[in-house]
N, C-alpha and C positions, 0 to 999 in steps of 0.2 A: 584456537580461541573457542569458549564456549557457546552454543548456542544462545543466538538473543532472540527474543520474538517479540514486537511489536505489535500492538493494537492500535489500530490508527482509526478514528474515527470524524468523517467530513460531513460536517454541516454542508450542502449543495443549493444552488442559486435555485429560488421556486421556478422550475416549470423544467428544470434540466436532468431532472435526476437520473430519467434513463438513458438521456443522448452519454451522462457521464457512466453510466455503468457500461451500455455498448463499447466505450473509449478504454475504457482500463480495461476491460474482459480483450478486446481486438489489441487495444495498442501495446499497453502497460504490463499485464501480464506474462505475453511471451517473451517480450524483458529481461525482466524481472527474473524469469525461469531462466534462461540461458545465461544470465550472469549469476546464477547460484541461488535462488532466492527461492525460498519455496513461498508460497500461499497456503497456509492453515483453513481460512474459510473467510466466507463475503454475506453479510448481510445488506437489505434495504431495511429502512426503516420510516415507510409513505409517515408515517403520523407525523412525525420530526424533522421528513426530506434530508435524511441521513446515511452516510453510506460509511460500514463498520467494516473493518478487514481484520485479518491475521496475515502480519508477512512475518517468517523468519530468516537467518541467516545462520549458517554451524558449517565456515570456512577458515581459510587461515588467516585473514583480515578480520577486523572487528567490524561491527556492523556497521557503523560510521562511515567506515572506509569505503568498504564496498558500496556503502552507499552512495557515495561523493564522487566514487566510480561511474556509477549509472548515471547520475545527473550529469555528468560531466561527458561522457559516451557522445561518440556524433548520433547511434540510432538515436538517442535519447531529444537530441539537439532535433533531428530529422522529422520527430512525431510535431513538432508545430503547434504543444499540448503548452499551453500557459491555465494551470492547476487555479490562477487567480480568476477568469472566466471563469468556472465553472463553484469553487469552493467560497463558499463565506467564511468558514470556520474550521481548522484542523485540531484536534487535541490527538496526539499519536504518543504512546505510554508503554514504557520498557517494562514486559508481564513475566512473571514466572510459573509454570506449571504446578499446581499441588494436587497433588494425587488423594483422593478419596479414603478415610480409612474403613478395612472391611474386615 
């Protein structure tokens, strides 16, 4: 399968933004990494109470999958993380790389 990369970007409940960044940096990420996933990079965004990521995936499932994988995982089940506590709003958008010309 090709590389997919995701932008996922979370509208956060006011006043949570960092208990939710502590929770994906401890819980989510090392995840996330051991089931094949890389993280491209993590913004906040205090003005909007927004939290922007890069996850991709370049295994031999499609991103989907692997990702129905993870939710589905008992670690996953284990974190005790309901994503609606903490998120008002997801928009997460299937990106492609374009390279600069020089």
């Amino acid at each position: 399968m090709p590389k997919t990369t995701q932008l996922r970007t979370y509208t956060v409940r006011e006043g949570m933004l960092d208990e939710w960044v502590e929770r994906w940096r401890t819980e989510i990420v090392p995840l996330r990494l051991e089931l094949g996933f890389a993280i491209d990079g993590a913004w906040v965004d205090r003005a909007r109470n927004q939290f922007v990521w890069l996850i991709s995936y370049d295994g031999l499932e499609t991103f989907a999958e692997r990702n129905a994988f993870y939710w589905a995982s008992p670690e996953r089940k284990a974190m005790n993380l309901d994503p609606d506590e903490y998120l008002v709003h997801t928009d997460d958008r299937t990106v492609e790389t374009v390279q600069p010309q020089q």
